[in-house]
C-alpha positions in Angstrom: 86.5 143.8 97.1 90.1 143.0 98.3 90.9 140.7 95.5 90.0 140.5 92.1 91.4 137.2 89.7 91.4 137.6 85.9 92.1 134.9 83.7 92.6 137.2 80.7 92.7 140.7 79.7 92.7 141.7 76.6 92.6 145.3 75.3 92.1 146.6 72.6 90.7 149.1 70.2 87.3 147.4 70.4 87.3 147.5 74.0 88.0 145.7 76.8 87.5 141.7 76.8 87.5 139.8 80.5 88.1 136.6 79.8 87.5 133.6 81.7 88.4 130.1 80.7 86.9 127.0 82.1 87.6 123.5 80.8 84.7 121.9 82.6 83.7 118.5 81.9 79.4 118.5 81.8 79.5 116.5 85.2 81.7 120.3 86.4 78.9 121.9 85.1 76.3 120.3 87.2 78.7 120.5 90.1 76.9 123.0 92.8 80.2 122.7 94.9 81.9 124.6 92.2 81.9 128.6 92.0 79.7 130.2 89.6 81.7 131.7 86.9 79.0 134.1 86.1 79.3 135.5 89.4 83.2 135.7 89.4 83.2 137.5 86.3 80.4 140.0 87.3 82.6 140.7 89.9 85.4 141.0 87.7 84.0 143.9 86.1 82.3 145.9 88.4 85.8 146.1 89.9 87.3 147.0 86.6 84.9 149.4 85.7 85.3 151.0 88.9 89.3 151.1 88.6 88.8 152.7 85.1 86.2 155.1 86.5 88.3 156.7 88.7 91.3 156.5 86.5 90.3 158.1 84.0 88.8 161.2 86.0 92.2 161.1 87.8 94.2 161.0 85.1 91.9 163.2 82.6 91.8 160.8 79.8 89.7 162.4 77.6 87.6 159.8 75.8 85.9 162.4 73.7 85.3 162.6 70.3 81.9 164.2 70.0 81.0 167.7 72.2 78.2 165.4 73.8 80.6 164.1 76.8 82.8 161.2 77.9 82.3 157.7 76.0 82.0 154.8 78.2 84.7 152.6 78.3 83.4 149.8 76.9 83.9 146.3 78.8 82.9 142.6 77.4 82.0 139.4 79.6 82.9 136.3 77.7 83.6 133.0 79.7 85.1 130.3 77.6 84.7 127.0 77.3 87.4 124.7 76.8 85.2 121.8 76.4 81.4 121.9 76.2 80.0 124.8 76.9 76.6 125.3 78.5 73.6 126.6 76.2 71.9 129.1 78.9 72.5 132.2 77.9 73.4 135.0 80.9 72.5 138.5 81.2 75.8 140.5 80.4 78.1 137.8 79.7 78.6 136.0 76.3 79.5 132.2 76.6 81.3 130.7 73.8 83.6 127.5 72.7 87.1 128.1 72.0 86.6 128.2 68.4 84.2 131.0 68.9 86.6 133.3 70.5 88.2 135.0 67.7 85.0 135.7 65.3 83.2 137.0 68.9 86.5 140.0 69.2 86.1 140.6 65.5 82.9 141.5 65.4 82.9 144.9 67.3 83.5 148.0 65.6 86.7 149.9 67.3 85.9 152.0 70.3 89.4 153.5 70.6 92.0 155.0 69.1 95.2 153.5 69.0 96.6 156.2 71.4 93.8 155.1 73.9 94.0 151.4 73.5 97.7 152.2 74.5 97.1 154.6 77.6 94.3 152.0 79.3 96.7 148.6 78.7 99.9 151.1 80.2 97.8 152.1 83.2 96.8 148.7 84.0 99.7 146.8 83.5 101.7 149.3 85.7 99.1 148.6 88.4 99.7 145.7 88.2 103.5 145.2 88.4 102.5 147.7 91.2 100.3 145.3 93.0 103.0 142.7 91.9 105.8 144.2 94.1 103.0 145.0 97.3 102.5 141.7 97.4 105.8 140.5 97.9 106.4 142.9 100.6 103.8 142.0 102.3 104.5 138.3 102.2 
């Protein structure tokens, strides 16, 4: 993959939360001309998880707190809808309305500490303002 879009990012101590936002009307949702959100997202995250993979072996984060080996680093599908969202329900991704958003985060139990929370969202926003200044010169 060349080229990865992410609506939203958010990281934190209950993991990591991709975020797409969609304010479809329901004539959007019918629409097959229209990329499948599902799709981008899953793509979204393998990319991710990949980037993290290799990150954190490069780097040595050690996500250990048990002598049984590395914890996976833990990264949530949601796709949001502004408006109405659908009612089918997709394998590895969590639809919800905007109002849903907030209880949805709150419900996890904290996979990191706050020293990892802070290490991941460093990394990533350095690659980005990385990628950021690449991209210009490229231009």
């Amino acid at each position: 993959m060349k080229s990865i879009q992410i609506d939203h990012l958010l990281i934190s101590q209950m993991g990591i939360f991709i975020i797409e936002t969609k304010n479809w009307s329901n004539h959007s949702l019918d629409n097959l001309d229209l990329r499948s959100p599902v799709q981008q997202i899953l793509r979204t995250n393998y990319a991710l998880f990949k980037l993290l993979d290799i990150t954190s072996r490069k780097h040595n984060w050690n996500f250990v707190r048990q002598h049984w080996g590395n914890r996976k680093i833990p990264i949530k599908n949601i796709i949001v809808f502004i408006n109405n969202p659908p009612r089918e329900q997709f394998q590895f991704i969590k639809i919800l309305g905007l109002n849903e958003l907030i209880s949805y985060i709150k419900y996890f139990n904290s996979s990191f500490t706050k020293n990892e929370t802070e290490s991941i969202a460093d990394h990533l926003q350095n690659l980005s303002q990385h990628n950021k200044v690449i991209s210009k010169l490229t231009m």
